[in-house]
LOLORO-130112 format. One record per residue: x, y, z of N, C-alpha, C in turn; residue number from 1; residue in three letters. Coordinates in pm, whole numbers, plus 50000, padded with zeros to 5 digits. Atoms other than C-alpha are relative to their C-alpha. Layout:
<pts>
{{X; Y; Z}; {X; Y; Z}; {X; Y; Z}; NUM; 'ALA'}
...
</pts>
This chain:
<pts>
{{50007; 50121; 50080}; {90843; 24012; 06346}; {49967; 50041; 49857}; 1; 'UNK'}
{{50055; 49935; 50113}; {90826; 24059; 05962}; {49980; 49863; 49955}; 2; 'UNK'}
{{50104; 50072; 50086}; {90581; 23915; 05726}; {50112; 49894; 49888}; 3; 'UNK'}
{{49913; 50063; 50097}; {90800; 23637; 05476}; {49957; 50042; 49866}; 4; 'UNK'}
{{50069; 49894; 50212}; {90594; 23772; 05135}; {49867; 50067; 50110}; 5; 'UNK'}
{{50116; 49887; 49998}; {90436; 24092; 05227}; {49897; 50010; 49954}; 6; 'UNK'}
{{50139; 49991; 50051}; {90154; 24057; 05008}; {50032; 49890; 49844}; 7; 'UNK'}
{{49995; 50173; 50082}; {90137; 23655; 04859}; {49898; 50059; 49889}; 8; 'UNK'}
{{50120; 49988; 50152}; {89800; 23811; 04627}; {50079; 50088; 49888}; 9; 'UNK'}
{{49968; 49964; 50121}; {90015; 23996; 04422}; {50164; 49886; 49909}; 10; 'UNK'}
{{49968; 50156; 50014}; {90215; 23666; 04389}; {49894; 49863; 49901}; 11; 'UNK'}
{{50134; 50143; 50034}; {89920; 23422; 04343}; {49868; 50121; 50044}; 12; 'UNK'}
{{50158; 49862; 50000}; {89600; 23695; 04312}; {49910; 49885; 49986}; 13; 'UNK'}
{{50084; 50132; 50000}; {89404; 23347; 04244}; {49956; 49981; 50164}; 14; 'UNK'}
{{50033; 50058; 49867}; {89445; 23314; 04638}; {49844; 50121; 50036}; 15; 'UNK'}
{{50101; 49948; 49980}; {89170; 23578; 04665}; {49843; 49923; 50011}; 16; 'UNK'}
{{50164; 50092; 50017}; {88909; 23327; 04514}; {49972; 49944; 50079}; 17; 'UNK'}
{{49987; 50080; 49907}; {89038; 23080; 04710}; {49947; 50029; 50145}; 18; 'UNK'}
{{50050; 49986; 49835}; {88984; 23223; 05049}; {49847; 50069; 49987}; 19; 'UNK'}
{{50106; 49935; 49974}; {88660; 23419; 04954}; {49883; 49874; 50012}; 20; 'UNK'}
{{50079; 50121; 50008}; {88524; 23069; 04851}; {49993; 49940; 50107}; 21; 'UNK'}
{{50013; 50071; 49813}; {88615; 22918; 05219}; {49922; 50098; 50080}; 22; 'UNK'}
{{50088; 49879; 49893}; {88467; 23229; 05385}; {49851; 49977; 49945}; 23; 'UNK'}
{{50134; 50026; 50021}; {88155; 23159; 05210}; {49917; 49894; 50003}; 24; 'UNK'}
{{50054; 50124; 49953}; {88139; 22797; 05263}; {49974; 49997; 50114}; 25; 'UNK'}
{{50022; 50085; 49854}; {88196; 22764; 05645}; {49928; 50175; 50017}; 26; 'UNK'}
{{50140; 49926; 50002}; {87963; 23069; 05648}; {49888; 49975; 49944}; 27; 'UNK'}
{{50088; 50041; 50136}; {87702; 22932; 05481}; {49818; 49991; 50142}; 28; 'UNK'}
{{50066; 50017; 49874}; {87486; 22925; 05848}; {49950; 49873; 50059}; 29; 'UNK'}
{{50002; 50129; 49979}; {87487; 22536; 05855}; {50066; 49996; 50148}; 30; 'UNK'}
{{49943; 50044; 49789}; {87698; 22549; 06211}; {50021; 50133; 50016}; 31; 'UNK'}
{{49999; 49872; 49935}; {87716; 22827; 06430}; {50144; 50073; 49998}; 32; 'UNK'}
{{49831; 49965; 50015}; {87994; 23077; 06359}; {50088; 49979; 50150}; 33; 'UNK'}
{{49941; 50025; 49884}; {88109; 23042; 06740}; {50098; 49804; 49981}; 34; 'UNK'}
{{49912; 50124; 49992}; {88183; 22655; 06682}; {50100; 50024; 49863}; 35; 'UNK'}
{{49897; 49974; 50106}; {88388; 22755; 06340}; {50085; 50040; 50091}; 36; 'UNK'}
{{49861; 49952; 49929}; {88594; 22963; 06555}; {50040; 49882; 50091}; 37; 'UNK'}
{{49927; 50061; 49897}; {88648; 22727; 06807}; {50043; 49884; 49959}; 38; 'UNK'}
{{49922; 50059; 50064}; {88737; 22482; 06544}; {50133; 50080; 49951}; 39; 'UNK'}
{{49884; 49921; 50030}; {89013; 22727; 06412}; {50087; 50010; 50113}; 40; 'UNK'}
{{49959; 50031; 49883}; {89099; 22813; 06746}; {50086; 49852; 50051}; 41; 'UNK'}
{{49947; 50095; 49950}; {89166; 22459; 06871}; {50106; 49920; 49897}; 42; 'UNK'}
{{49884; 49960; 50162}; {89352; 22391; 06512}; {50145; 50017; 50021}; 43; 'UNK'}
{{49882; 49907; 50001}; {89575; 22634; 06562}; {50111; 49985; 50140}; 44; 'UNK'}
{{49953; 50038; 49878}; {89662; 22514; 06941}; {50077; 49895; 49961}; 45; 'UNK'}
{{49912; 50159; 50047}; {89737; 22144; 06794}; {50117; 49990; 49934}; 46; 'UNK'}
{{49858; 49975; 50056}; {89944; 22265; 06533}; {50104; 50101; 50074}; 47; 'UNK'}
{{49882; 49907; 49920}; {90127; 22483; 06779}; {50026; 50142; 49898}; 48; 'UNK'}
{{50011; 49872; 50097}; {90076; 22814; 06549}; {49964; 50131; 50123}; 49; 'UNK'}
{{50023; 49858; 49900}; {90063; 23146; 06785}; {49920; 50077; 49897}; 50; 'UNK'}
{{50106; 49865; 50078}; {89923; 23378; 06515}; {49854; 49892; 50022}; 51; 'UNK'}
{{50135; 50061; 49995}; {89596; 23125; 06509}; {49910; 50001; 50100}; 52; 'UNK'}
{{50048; 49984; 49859}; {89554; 23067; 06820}; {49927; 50147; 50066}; 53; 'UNK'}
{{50062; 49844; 50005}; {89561; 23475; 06875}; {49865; 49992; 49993}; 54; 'UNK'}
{{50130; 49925; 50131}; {89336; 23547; 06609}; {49860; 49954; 50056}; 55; 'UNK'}
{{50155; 50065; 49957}; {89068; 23272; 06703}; {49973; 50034; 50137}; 56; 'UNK'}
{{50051; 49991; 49863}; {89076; 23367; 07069}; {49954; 50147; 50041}; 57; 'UNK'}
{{50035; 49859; 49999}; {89078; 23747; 06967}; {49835; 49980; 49955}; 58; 'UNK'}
{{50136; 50003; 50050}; {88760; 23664; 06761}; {49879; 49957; 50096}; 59; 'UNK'}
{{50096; 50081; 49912}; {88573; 23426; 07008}; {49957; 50108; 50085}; 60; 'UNK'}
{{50084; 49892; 49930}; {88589; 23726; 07267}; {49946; 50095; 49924}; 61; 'UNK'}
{{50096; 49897; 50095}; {88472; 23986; 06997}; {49830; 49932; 49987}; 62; 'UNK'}
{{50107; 50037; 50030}; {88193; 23750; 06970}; {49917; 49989; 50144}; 63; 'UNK'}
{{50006; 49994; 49849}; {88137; 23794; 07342}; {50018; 49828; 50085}; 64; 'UNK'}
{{49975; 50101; 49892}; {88232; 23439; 07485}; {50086; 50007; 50128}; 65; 'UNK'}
{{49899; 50003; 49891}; {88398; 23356; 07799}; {50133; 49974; 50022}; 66; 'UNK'}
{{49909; 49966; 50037}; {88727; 23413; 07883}; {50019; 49774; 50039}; 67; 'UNK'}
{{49999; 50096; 50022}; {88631; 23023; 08013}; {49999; 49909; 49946}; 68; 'UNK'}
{{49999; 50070; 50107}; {88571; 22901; 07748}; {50118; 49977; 49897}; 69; 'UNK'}
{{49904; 49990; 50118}; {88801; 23013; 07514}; {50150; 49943; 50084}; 70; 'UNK'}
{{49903; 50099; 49941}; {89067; 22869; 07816}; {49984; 49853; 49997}; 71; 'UNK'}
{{49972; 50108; 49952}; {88974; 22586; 07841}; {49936; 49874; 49841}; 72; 'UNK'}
{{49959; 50103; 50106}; {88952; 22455; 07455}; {50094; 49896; 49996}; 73; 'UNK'}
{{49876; 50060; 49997}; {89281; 22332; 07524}; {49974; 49881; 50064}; 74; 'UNK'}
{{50004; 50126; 49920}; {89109; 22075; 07736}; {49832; 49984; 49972}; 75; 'UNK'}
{{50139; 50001; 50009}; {88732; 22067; 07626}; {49945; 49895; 50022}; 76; 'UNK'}
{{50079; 50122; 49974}; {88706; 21708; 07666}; {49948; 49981; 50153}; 77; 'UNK'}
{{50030; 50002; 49859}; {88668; 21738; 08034}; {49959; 50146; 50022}; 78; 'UNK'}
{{50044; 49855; 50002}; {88563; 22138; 08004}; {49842; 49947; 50037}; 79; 'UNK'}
{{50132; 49980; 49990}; {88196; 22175; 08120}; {49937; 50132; 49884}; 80; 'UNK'}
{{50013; 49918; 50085}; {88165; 22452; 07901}; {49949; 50001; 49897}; 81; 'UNK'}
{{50066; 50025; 50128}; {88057; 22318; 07576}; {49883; 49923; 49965}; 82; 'UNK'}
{{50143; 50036; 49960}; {87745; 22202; 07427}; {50080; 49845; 49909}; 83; 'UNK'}
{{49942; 50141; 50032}; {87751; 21813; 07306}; {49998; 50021; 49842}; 84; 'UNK'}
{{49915; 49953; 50186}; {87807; 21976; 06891}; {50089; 50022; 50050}; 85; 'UNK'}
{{49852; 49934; 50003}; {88076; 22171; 06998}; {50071; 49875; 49998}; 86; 'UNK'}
{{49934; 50092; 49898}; {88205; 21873; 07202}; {50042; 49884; 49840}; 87; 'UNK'}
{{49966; 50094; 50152}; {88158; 21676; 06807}; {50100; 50055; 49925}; 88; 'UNK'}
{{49883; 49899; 50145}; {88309; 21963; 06623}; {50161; 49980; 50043}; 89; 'UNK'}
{{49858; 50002; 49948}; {88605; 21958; 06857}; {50075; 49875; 49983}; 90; 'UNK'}
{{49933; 50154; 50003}; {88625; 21546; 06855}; {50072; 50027; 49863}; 91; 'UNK'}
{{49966; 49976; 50143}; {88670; 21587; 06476}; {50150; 50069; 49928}; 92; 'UNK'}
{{49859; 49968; 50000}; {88897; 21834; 06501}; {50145; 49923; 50095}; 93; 'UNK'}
{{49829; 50074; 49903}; {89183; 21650; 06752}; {50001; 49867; 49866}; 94; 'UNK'}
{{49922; 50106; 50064}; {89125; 21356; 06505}; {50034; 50003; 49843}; 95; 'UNK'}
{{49979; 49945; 50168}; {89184; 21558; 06155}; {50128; 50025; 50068}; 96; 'UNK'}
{{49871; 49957; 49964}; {89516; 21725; 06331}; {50052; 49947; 50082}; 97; 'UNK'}
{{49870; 50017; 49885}; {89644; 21545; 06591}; {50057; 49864; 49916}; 98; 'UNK'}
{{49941; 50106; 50102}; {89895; 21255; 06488}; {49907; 49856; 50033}; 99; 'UNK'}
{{50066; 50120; 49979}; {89705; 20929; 06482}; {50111; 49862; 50017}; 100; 'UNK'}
{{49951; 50096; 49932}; {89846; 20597; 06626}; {50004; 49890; 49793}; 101; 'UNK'}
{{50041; 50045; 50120}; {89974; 20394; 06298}; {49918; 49908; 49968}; 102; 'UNK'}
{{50094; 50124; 50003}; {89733; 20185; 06151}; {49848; 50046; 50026}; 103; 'UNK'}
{{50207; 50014; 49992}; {89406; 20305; 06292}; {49964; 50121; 49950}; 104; 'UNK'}
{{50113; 49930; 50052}; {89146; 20524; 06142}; {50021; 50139; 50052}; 105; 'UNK'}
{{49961; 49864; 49949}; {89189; 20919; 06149}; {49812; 49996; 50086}; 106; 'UNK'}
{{50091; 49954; 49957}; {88842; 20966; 06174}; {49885; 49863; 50016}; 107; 'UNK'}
{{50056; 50152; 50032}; {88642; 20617; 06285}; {49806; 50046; 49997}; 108; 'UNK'}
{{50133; 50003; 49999}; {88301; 20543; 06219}; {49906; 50072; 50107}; 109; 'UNK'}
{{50078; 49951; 49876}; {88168; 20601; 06565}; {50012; 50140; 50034}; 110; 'UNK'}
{{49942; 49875; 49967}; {88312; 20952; 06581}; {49934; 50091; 49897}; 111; 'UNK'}
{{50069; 49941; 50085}; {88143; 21039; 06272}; {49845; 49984; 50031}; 112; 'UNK'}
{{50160; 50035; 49944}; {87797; 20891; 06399}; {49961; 50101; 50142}; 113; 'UNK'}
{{50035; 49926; 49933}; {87853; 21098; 06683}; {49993; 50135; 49980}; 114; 'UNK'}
{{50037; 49903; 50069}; {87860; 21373; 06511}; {49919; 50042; 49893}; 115; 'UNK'}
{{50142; 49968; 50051}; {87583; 21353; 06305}; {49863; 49954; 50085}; 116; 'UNK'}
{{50085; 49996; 49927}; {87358; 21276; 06594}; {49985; 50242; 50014}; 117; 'UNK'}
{{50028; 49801; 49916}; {87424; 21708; 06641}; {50010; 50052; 49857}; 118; 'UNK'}
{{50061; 49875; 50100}; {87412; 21842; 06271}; {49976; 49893; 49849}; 119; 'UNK'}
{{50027; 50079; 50125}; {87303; 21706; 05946}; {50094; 49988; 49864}; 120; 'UNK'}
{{49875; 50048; 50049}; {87475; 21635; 05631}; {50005; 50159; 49935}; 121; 'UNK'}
{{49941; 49927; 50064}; {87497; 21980; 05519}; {50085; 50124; 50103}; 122; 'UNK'}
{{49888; 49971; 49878}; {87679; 22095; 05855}; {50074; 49922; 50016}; 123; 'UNK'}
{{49906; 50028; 49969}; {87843; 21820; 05857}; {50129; 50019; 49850}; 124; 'UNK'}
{{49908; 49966; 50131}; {87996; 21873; 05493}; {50042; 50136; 50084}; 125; 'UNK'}
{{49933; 49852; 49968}; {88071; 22262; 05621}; {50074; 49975; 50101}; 126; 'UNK'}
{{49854; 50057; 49842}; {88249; 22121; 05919}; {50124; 49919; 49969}; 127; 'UNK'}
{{49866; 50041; 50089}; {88464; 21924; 05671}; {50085; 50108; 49916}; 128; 'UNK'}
{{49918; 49832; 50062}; {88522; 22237; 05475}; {50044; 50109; 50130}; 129; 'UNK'}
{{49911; 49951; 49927}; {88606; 22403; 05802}; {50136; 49981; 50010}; 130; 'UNK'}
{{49889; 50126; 49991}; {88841; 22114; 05855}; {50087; 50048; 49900}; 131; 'UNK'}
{{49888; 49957; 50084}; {89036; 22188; 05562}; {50015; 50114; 49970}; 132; 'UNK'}
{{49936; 49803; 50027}; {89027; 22591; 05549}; {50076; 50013; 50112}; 133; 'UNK'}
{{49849; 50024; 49895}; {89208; 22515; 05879}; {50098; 49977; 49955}; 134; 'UNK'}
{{49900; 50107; 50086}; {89433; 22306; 05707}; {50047; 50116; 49924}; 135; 'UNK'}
{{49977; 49900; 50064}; {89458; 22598; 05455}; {50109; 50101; 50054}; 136; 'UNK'}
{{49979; 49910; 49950}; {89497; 22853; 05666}; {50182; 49990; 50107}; 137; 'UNK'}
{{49881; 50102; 49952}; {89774; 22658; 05908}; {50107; 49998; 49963}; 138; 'UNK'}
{{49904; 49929; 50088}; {89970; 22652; 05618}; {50045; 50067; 49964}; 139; 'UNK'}
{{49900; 49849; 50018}; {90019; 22985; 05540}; {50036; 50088; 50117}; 140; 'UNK'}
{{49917; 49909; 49847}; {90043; 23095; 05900}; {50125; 49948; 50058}; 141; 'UNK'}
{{49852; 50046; 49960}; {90334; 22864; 05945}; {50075; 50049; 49906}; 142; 'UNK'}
{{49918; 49984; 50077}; {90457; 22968; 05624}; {50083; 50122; 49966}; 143; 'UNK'}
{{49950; 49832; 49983}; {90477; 23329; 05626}; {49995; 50067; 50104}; 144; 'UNK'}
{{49953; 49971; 49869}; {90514; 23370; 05957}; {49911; 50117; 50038}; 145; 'UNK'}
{{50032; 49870; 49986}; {90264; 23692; 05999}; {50020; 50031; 50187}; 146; 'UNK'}
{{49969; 49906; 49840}; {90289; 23870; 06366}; {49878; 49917; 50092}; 147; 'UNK'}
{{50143; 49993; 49960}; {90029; 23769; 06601}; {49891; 50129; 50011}; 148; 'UNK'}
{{50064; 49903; 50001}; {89730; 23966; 06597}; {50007; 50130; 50149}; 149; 'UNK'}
{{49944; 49877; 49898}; {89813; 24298; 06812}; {50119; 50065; 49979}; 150; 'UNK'}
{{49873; 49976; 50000}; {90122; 24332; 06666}; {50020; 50022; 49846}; 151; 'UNK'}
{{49988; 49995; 50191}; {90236; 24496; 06375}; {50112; 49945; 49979}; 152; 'UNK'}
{{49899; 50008; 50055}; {90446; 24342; 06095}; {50130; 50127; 49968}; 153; 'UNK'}
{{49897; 49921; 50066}; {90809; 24482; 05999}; {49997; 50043; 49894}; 154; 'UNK'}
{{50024; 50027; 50149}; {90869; 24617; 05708}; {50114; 49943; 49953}; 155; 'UNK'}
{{49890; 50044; 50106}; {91063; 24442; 05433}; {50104; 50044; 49958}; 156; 'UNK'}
</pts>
């Protein structure tokens, strides 16, 4: 599989800031890096992206989770597996990416209340900035197509 622009920073070298600035937000230790990933992770499932998916499920086990867990994102609402944050972080995520029904509310009131019952407002701001470095990220993995992780790119 080859890369579509081999190397976008000598393109746009600005994107450097850009991503160092997201790596330092949703690091910031406001939510636990395990639920970041498993926001990325589940992300990357919705939008149907293979490199994401990979990556976040390569990471989750580096971080030693279960291989249960990291199966059964795909279905977490009925998973026993998660704790009742995750279970917020994840609501959040299906209703930032998945398509919404026209007319009603991406993200409704009650969905946000339930998620600040599990982190405060400066996790829940970093869980919005997750939200959109997904979004970010999403984009350029659909865009430039990179390999999934295990696999090297072609060359050009």
């Amino acid at each position: 599989m080859r890369l579509r622009i081999p190397d976008v920073n000598t393109f746009v070298p600005e994107i450097r800031e850009v991503t160092s600035a997201l790596l330092k937000a949703t690091g910031n230790g406001s939510v636990p890096p395990t639920t970041i990933s498993l926001i990325y992770l589940r992300a990357g499932q919705i939008v149907g992206n293979t490199y994401q998916a990979i990556r976040h499920s390569v990471d989750l086990r580096k971080a030693g989770e279960s291989e249960e867990r990291i199966a059964s994102v795909a279905t977490w609402w009925d998973a026993p597996y998660f704790t009742e944050g995750e279970r917020a972080a994840l609501a959040l995520t299906e209703a930032v990416f998945q398509p919404n029904a026209r007319g009603e509310e991406r993200v409704p009131d009650d969905l946000f209340a339930e998620a600040s019952k599990h982190y405060d407002e400066k996790a829940l701001s970093t869980l919005m900035v997750t939200l959109a470095s997904a979004g970010f990220w999403m984009a350029v993995a659909l865009v430039l197509k990179p390999p999934p992780v295990g696999q090297e790119a072609e060359s050009a």
